[in-house]
C-alpha positions in Angstrom: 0.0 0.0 0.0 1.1 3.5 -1.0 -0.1 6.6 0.5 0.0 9.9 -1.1 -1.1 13.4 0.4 -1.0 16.6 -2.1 -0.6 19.9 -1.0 0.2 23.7 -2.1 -2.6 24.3 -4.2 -4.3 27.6 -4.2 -5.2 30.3 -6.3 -2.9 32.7 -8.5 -2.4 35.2 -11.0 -1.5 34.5 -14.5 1.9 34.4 -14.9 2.4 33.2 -11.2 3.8 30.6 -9.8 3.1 27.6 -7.7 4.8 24.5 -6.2 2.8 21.0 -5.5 4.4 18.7 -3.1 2.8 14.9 -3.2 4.2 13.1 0.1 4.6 9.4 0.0 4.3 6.8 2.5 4.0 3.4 3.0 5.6 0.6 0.7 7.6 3.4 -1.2 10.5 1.2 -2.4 7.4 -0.6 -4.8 6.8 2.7 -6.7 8.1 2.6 -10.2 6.7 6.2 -11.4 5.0 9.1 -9.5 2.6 11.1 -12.2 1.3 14.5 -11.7 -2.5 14.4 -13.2 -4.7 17.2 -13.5 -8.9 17.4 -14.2 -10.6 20.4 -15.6 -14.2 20.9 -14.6 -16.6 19.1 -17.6 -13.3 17.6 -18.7 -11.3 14.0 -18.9 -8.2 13.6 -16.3 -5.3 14.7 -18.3 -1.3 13.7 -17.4 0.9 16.5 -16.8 4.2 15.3 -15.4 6.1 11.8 -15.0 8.9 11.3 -12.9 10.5 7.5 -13.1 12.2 5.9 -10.0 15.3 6.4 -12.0 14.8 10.1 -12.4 13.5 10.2 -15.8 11.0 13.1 -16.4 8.4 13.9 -19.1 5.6 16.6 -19.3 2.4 17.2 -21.6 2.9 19.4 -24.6 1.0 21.8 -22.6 3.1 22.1 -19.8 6.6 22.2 -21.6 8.7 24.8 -20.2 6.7 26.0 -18.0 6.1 22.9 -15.1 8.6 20.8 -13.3 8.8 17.8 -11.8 11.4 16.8 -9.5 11.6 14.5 -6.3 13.3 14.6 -2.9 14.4 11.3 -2.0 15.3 12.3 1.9 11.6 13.3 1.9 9.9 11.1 0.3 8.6 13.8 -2.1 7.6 14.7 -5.0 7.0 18.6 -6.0 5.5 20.0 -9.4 7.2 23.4 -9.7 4.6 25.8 -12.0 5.4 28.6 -13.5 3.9 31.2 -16.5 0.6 29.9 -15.3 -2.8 30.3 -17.4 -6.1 29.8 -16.7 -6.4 27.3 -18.4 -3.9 25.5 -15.7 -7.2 25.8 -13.5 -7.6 22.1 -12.2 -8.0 19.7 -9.1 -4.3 18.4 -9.3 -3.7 14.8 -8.4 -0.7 12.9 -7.4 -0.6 9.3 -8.7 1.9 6.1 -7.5 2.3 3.5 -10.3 3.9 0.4 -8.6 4.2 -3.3 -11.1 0.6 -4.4 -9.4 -1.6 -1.1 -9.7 -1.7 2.4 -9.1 -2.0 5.0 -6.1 -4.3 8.2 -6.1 -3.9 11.3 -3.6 -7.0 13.2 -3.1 -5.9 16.3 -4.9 -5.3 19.7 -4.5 -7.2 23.1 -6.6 -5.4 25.1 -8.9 -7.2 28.5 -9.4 -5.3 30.5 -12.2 -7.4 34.3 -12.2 -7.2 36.1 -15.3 
């Protein structure tokens, strides 16, 4: 079992910044990939932001050069640095653990990007 608890949501100008931290606990040393997802009201759950156990990183087209996604190890954390936000970054973010048997799910945190 993996446990993941999001946090620093909250709302921001365009153009601001914000940084997401997804805590893990539990049977970390199972956890292949930690995923950043994101869910726009009336819309699907879209990926944003992989990070591999062996540190290898990939983002959405929409996100490219302007989110990143890097871990603490000591901490058992994983962060989702934003920057040159839009509204259209407006979402419940969600942290997601992907071990070999199935796949863990925080319980997100809101994005609110004002125009």
């Amino acid at each position: 079992q993996v446990q993941l608890v999001e946090s620093g949501g909250g709302l921001v100008q365009t153009g601001g910044s914000l940084r997401l931290s997804c805590a893990a606990s539990g049977s970390i040393f199972s956890i292949n990939a930690i995923r950043w997802y994101r869910q726009a009201p009336g819309k699907q759950r879209e990926l944003v932001a992989t990070i591999t156990s062996g540190g290898t990183t990939g983002y959405a087209d929409s996100v490219k050069g302007r989110f990143t996604i890097s871990r603490d190890n000591a901490k058992n954390t994983v962060y989702l640095q934003m920057s040159g936000l839009k509204p259209e970054d407006t979402a419940v973010y969600y942290c997601n653990a992907l071990t070999i048997e199935t796949g863990y799910w925080g319980q997100g945190t809101q994005v609110t990007v004002s125009s």
